[in-house]
C-alpha positions in Angstrom: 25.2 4.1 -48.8 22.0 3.9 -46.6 21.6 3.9 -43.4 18.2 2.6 -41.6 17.6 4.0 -38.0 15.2 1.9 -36.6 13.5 3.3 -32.7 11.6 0.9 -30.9 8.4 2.8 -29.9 6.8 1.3 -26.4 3.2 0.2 -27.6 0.7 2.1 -25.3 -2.9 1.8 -24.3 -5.2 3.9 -21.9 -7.6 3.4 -19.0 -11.2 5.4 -18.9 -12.5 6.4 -15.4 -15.6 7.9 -16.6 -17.8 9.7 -14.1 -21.9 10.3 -14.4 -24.3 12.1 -12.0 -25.5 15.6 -11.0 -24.6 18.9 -9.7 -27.8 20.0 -8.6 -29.6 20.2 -11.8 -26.7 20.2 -14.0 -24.9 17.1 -15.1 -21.7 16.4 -14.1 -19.1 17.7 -17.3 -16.1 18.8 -17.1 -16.6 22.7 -16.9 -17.8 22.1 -12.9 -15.5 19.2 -12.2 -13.7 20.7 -9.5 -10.1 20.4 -9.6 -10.2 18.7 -5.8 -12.3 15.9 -7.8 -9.8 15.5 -10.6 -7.1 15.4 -8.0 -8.8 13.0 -5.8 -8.8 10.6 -9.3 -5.3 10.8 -10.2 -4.1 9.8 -7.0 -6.3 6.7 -6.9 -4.5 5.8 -10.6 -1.2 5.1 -10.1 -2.3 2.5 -7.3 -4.5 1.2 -10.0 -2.0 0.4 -12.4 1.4 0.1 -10.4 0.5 -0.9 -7.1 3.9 -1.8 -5.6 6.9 -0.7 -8.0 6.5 3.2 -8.1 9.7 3.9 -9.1 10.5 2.3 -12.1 6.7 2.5 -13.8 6.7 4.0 -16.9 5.0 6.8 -17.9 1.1 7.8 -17.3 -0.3 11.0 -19.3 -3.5 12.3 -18.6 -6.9 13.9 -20.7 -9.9 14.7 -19.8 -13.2 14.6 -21.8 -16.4 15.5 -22.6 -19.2 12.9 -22.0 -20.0 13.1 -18.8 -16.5 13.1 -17.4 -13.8 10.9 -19.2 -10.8 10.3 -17.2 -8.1 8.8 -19.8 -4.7 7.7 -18.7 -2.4 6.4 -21.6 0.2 4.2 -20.3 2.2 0.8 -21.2 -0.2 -1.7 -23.1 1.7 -4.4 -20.8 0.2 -2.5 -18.2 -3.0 -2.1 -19.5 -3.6 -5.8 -20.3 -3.0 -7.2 -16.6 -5.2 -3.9 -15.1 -8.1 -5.3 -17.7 -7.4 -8.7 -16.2 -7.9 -7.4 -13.1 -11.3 -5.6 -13.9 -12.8 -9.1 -14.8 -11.8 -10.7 -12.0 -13.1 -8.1 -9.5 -16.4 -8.7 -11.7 -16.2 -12.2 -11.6 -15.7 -12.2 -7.7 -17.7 -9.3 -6.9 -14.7 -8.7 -4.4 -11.1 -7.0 -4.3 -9.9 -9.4 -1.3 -7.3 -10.6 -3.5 -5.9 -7.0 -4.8 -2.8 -5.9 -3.7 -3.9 -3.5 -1.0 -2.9 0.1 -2.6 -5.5 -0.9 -5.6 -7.7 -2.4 -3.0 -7.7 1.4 -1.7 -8.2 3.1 -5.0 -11.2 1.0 -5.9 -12.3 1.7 -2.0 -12.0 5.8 -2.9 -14.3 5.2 -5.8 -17.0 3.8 -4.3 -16.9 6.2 -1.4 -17.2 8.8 -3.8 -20.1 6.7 -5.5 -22.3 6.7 -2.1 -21.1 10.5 -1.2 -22.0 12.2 -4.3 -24.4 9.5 -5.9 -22.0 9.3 -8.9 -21.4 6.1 -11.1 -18.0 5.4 -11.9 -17.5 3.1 -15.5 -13.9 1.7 -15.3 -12.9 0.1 -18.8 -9.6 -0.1 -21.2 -8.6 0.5 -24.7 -8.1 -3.1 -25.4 -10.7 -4.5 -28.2 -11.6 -7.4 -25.4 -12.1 -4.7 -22.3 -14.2 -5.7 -19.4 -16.0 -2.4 -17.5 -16.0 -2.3 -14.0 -19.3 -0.6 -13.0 -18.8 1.3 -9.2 -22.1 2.9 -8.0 -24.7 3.6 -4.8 -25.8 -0.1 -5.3 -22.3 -2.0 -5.1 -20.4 -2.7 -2.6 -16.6 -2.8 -3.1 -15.1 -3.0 0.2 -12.4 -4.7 1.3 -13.6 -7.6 4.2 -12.9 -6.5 7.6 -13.0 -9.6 8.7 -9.4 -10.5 7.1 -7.7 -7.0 8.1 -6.9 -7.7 11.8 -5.2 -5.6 14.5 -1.6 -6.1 14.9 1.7 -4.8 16.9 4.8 -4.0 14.5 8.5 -3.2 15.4 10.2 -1.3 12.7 14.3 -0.8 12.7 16.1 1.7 10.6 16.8 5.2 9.8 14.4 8.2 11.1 14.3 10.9 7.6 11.4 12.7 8.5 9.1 14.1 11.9 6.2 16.1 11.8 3.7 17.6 10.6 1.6 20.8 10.6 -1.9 18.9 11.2 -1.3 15.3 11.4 2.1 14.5 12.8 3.9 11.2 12.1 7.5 10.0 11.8 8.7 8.3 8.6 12.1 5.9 9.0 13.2 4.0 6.0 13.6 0.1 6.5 15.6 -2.6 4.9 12.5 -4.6 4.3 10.1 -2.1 3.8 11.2 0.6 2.3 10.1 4.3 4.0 7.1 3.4 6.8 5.2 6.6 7.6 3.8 5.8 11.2 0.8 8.3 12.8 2.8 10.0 16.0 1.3 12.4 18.5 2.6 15.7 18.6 3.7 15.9 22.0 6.0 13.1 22.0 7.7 14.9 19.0 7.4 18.3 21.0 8.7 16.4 24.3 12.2 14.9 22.8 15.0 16.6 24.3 17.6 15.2 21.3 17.3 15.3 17.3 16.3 11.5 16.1 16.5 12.6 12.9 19.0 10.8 10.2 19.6 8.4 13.1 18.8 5.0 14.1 16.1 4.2 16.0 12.9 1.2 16.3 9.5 2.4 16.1 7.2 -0.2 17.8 3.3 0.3 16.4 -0.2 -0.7 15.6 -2.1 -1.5 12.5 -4.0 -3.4 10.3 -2.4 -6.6 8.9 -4.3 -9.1 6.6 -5.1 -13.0 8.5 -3.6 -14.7 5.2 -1.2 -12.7 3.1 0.4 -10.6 6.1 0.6 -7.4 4.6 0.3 -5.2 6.4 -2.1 -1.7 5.6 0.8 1.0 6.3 -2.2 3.8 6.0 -3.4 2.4 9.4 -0.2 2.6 11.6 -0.5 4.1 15.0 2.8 5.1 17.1 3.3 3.3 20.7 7.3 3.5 21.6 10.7 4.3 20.1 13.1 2.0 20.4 16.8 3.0 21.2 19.2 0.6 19.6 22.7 -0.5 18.1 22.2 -2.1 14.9 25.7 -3.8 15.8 26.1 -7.6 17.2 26.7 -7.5 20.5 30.1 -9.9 20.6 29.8 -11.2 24.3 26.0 -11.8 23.3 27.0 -13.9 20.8 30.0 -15.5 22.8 27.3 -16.2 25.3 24.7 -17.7 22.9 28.1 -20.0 21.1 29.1 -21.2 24.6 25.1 -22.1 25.6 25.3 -24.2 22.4 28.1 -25.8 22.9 26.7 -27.1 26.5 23.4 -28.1 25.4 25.1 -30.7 22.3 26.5 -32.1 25.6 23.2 -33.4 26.9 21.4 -36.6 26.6 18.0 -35.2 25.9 16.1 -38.2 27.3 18.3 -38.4 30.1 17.7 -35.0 31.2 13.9 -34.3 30.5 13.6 -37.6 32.9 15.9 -36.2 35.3 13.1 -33.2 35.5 10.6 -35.3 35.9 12.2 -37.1 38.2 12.4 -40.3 37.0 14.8 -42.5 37.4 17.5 -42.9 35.0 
């Protein structure tokens, strides 16, 4: 008797970030890639390919290459195939309005870089059909001001984290949200007489939310106020608010608003 043990192997594909330009007189390889500029890459990737669920993604390894400097991340080909998607549109469009903001960022960091260090940056896949995003001194991949506008937020939930060696902030974990890390000065922190920590509290802030989708850019938020609350109904509140229904299904609406006006009826 045989037995046939079939596994199903995830098909995979890769990404290429490859880098080009000069050290001085040498060119850029990766013997004098400094380990800051590799770092500064991998952090810009997993915005690039899984902008929103983190937690779940699936794997991403990681090589680096000879010829000037070859970034290669192997991940899921499902991935893969809607990132190549992505790279034609940006072409196309000669935007990244329409990215979800965290791979509107990563394509932000690049060209940064691009201008800073007069490096190109060739962005392509391992599919047969790839298209190659080309990030240098002459492009200009920004995101348009003109739809990130200044905004006032209240968040509500559970403080897990405050402070900060250099740059302090508070971090509280929303329903709706997830964990919110908002910019704080250090002498409110220094100032509170009780421990907000693993409580429940509102944080009322500034940012950067975009005119059309309203997401909001959670790298831009500024503390104003924290908000003591109960995250309880208040029952008399509601009694209150039942009983103010109940008298307003009374009224004629006509009859009243003429009443104000002071018509007659």
């Amino acid at each position: 008797m045989f037995f046939c043990i079939f596994a199903i192997v995830e098909k995979k594909g890769h990404i290429e970030i490859r880098i080009a330009g000069k050290k001085g007189n040498l060119d850029v390889s990766p013997d004098n890639f400094d380990i800051k500029e590799i770092i500064s890459v991998l952090e810009q990737v997993d915005n690039l390919l899984y902008p929103n669920d983190k937690a779940n993604r699936p794997i991403i390894s990681y090589a680096i290459e000879e010829g000037s400097v070859r970034h290669l991340f192997k991940t899921s080909i499902q991935a893969i195939i809607g990132f190549n998607a992505i790279i034609g549109q940006i072409n196309t469009s000669q935007n990244i309005d329409f990215l979800d903001l965290p791979t509107a960022q990563a394509i932000e960091s690049f060209q940064k870089a691009a201008i800073k260090k007069n490096f190109s940056f060739s962005v392509s896949t391992s599919l047969d059909d790839t298209f190659k995003l080309n990030i240098d001194k002459t492009t200009h991949y920004y995101r348009n001001s003109a739809i990130w506008a200044d905004a006032e937020f209240y968040f509500y939930g559970k403080i897990t984290n405050a402070g900060g060696k250099d740059k302090a902030n508070i971090h509280i974990q929303t329903d709706d949200l997830g964990r919110v890390i908002v910019e704080t000065p250090i002498d409110f922190l220094i100032n509170q007489e009780s421990n907000i920590l693993y409580k429940n509290f509102g944080i009322r802030a500034v940012g950067k939310q975009h005119s059309e989708t309203g997401e909001i850019d959670k790298s831009t938020l500024k503390f104003i106020e924290i908000i003591d609350y109960q995250a309880e109904y208040d029952e008399i509140y509601l009694k209150n608010l039942r009983q103010k229904a109940n008298w307003l299904k009374k009224i004629n609406a006509n009859s009243w608003l003429n009443e104000i006006r002071g018509y007659d009826a």
